[in-house]
C-alpha positions in Angstrom: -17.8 11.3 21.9 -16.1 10.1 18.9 -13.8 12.3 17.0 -14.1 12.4 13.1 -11.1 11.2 10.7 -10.7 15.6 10.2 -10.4 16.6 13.6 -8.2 13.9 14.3 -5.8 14.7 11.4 -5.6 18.6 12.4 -4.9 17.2 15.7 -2.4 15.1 14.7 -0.5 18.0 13.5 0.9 18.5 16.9 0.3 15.0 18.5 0.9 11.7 17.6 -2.1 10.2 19.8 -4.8 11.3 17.5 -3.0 9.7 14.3 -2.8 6.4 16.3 -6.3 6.8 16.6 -6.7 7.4 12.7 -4.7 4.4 11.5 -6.3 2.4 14.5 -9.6 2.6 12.7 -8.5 2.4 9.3 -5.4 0.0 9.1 -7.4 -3.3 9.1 -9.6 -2.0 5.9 -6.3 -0.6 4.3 -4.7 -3.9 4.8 -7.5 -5.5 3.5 -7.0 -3.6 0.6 -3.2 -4.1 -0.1 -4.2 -8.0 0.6 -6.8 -8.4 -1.8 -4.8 -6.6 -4.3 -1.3 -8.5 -3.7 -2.5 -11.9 -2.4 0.6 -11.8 -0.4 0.7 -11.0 3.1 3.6 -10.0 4.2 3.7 -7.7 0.9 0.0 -6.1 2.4 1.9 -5.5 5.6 4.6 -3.4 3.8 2.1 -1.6 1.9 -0.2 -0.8 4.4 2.7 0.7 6.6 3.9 2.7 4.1 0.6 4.2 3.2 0.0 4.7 6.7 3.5 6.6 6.8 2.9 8.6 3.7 -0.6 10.1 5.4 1.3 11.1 8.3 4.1 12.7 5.8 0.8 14.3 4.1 -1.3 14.6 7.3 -0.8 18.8 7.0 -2.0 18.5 3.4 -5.5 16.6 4.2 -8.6 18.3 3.4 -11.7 17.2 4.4 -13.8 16.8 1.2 -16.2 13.6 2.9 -17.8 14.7 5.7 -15.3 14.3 8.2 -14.1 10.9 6.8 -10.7 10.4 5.8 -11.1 6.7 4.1 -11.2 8.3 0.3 -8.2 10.2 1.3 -5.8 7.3 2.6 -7.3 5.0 -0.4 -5.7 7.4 -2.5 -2.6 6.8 -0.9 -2.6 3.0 -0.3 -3.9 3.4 -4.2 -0.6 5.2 -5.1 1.6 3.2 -2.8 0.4 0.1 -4.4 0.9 1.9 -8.1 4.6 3.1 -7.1 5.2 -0.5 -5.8 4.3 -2.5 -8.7 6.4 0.1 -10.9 9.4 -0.1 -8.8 9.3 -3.8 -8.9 8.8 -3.7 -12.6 11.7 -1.9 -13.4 14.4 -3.7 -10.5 13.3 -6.9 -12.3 14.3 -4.9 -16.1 17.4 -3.6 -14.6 18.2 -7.2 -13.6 17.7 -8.8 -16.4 19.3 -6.3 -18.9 22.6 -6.8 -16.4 22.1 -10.9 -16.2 22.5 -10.6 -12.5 19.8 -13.6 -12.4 21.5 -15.5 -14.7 24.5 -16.1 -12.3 21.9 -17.0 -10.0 20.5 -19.4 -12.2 17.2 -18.2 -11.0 14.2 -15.6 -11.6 13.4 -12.7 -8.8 10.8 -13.6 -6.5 8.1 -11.2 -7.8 4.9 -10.0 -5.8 2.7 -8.1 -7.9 -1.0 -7.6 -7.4 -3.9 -10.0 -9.0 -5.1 -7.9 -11.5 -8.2 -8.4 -10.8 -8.0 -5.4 -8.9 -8.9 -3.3 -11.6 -12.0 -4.9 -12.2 -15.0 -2.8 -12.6 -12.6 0.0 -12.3 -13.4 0.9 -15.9 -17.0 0.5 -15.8 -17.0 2.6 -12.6 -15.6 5.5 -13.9 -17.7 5.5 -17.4 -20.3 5.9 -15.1 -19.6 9.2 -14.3 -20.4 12.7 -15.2 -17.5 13.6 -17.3 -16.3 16.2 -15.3 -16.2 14.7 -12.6 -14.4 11.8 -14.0 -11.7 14.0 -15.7 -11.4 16.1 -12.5 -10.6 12.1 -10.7 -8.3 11.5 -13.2 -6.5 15.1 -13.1 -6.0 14.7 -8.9 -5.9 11.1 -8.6 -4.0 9.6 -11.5 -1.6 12.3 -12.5 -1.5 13.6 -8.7 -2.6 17.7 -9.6 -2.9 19.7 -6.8 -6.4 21.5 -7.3 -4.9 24.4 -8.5 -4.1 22.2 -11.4 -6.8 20.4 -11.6 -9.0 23.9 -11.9 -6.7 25.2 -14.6 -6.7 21.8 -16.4 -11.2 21.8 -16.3 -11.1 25.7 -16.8 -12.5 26.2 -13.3 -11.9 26.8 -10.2 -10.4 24.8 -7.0 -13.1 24.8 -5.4 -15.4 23.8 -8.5 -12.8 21.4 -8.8 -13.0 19.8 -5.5 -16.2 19.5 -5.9 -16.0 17.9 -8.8 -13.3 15.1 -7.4 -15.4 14.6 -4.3 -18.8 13.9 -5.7 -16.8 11.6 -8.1 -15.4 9.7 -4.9 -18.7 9.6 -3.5 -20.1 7.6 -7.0 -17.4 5.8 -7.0 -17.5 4.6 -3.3 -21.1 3.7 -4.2 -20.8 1.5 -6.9 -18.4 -0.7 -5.2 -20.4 -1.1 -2.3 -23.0 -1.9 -4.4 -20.7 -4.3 -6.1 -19.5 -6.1 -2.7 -23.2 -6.4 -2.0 
């Protein structure tokens, strides 16, 4: 019998197998990701492990809000891993350039960033939610609020609020596989 992404992250709090099991089902779609975002490979690979290390970091901190799955949970991640990335690399190549290192080198940084055609239909998705429930994404995804924060921030409470940022996932998850379709 198969175990769902939930019961293998709470038993990957004290085992490693069932996490092996997680990112065995999950790494070729978060790669996937991280490679149609980057166009770069070796760049996905790097991503994809450090999404994969940041769930395990965060594995205590998962709560199942979809059914037992934990894709919308580790897209969050690879989403913020990708995010932190592109800013990191944004502001090594500033630093560089304010302190002419490249200028000795008489050449620009190699620079990976993603296609930004990642973002498409982003927009478009989110309009077409409820406006709570697109606020409530915005609060936990975007500025990373625990739902605590989210609650206070929507004058509600957590568990409104995950409610809220589920059903929102859910839409969302929807549209773009209507969208791939």
């Amino acid at each position: 019998m198969t175990k769902s992404d939930a019961k293998l992250l709470r038993a990957a709090r004290t085992a490693a197998a069932p996490f092996r099991e997680l990112y065995e089902r999950h790494a070729e779609r978060i790669h996937g990701y991280h490679l149609r975002r980057t166009r770069d490979r070796d760049a996905a690979h790097d991503l994809t492990a450090e999404t994969f290390a940041r769930a395990w970091l965060l594995r205590s901190r998962f709560e199942d809000e979809a059914n037992g799955s934990a894709g919308p949970w580790l897209y969050g991640i690879a989403r913020n891993v990708l995010l932190e990335s592109v800013r990191q690399g944004a502001l090594e190549r500033a630093a560089c350039r304010r302190l002419r290192v490249f200028e000795r080198l008489d050449r620009e940084p190699a620079a990976t960033e993603p296609d930004e055609t990642w973002l498409e239909g982003l927009d478009e998705a989110l309009a077409s939610l409820p406006a709570g429930q697109r606020e409530a994404i915005e609060l936990r995804i975007v500025r990373d609020l625990d739902y605590e924060g989210v609650a206070a921030a929507l004058a509600t409470t957590p568990r409104a609020a995950r409610v809220r940022v589920s059903r929102g996932l859910a839409s969302l998850r929807s549209y773009f596989t209507r969208m791939e379709a």
